[in-house]
C-alpha positions as CSV (number, residue, x, y, z in Angstrom):
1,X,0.0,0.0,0.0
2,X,3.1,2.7,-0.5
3,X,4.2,2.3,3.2
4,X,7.6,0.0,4.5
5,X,6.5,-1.7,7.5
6,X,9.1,-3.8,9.1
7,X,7.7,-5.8,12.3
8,X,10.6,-6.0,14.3
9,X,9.0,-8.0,17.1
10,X,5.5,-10.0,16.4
11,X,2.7,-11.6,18.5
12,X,4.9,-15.1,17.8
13,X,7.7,-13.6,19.5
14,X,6.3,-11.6,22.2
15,X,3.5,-14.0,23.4
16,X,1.2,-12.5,22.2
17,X,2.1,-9.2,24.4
18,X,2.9,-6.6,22.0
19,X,3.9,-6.1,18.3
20,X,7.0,-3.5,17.6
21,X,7.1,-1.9,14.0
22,X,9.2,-0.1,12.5
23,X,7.4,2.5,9.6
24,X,8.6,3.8,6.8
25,X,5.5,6.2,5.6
26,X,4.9,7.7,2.0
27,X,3.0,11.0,2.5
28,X,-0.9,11.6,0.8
29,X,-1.5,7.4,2.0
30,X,-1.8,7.7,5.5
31,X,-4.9,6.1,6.8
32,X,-8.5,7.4,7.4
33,X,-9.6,7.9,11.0
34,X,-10.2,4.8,12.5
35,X,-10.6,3.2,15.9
36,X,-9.1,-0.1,17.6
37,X,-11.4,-2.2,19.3
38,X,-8.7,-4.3,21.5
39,X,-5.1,-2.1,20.8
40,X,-3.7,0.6,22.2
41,X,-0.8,2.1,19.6
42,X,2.3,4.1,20.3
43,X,5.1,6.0,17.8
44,X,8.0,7.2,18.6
45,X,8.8,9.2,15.7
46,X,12.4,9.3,14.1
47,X,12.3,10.9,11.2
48,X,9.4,13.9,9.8
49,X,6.5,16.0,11.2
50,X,3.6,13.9,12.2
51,X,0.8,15.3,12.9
52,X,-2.2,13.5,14.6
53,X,-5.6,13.4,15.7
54,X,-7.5,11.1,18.6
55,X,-10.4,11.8,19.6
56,X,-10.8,16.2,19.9
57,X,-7.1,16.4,20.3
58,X,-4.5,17.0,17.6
59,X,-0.6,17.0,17.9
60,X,2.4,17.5,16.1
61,X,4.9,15.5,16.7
62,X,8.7,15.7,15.4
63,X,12.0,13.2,15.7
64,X,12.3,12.3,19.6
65,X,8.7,12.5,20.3
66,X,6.0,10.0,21.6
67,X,2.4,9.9,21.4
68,X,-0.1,7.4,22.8
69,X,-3.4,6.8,21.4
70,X,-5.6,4.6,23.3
71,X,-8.2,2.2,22.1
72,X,-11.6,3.1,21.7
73,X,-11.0,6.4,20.3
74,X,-10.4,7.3,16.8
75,X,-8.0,8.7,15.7
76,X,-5.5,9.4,12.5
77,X,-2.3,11.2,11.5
78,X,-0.7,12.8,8.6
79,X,3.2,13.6,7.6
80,X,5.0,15.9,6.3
81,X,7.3,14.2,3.5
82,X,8.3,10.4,1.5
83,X,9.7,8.7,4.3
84,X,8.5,9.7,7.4
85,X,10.1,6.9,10.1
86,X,8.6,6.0,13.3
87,X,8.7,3.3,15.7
88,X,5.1,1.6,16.4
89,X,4.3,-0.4,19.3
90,X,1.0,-1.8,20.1
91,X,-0.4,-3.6,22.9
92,X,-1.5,-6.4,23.3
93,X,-0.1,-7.4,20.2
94,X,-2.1,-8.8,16.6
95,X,-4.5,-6.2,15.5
96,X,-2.4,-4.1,13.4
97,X,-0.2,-7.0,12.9
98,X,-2.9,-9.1,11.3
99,X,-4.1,-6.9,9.0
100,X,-0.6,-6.0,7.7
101,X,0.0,-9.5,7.2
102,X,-3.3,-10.2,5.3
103,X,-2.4,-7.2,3.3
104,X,1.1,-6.5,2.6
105,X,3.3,-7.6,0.3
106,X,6.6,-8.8,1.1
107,X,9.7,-7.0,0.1
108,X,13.3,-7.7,-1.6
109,X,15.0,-5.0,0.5
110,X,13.8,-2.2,3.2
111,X,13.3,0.3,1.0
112,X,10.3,2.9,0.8
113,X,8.2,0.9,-1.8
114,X,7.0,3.0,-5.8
115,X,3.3,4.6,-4.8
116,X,0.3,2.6,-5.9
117,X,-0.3,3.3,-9.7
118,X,-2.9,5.6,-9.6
119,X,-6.3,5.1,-6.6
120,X,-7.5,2.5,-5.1
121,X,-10.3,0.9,-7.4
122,X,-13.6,0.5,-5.1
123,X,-12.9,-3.3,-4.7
124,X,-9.5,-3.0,-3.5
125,X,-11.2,-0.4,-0.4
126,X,-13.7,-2.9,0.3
127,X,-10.2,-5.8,0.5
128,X,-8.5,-3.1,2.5
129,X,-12.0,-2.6,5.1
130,X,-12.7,-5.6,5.1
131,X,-8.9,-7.3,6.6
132,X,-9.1,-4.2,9.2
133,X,-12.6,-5.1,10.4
134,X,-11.4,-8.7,10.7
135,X,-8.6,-7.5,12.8
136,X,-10.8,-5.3,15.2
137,X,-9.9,-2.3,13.7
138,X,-12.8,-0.1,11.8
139,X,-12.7,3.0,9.7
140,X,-14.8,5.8,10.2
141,X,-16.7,7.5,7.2
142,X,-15.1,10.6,6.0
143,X,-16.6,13.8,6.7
């Protein structure tokens, strides 16, 4: 989906506890809001302005800065350039995990992966709703 993610530690190593990612994001493909049933999510963000939203609150967030967003509430974010890096964690561990599996494509090396030829056609959203929703994680209609 344009993005590098690189699971650095997985439900099958962690016990299920947590899943650790490492992501490499291409700007204009960040997700929709959207809320986790079961996770809670962390970044730590290396590289670019991130800017998010959870619930009413918004932040911006730049290399060497954390932010939390619980379950339950939605939330999204946005950045700033190709390549924006951050460090994921999520607890306990699978949701995100899951759904990145289902839908990702494995790569030859760990490099930020050509854009998607041109938008999404509506059966490739419903593929990309539908592995979410399976993985407890649901996106909200846009405004």
């Amino acid at each position: 989906m344009g993005h590098l993610l690189t699971i650095l530690a997985g439900v099958d190593d962690t016990g299920g506890s947590i899943t650790a990612i490492e992501a490499t994001i291409r700007r204009g493909l960040e997700p929709p809001p959207h809320v986790h049933a079961v996770e809670d999510e962390a970044f730590y963000i290396v590289d670019g302005l991130w800017r998010f939203t959870c619930g009413a609150e918004e932040y911006e967030v730049g290399p060497g800065g954390f932010v939390m967003l619980p379950h339950g509430l939605p939330h999204t974010f946005s950045v700033d350039a190709d390549g924006a890096r951050a460090l994921m964690i999520c607890w306990p561990g699978g949701s995100l995990e899951g759904a990145f599996h289902e839908l990702g494509t494995p790569v030859a090396e760990p490099v930020l992966p050509p854009p998607p030829p041109g938008p999404p056609t509506d059966d490739q959203l419903q593929h990309v709703v539908a592995a979410f929703a399976r993985n407890d994680i649901e996106f909200l209609p846009q405004a």
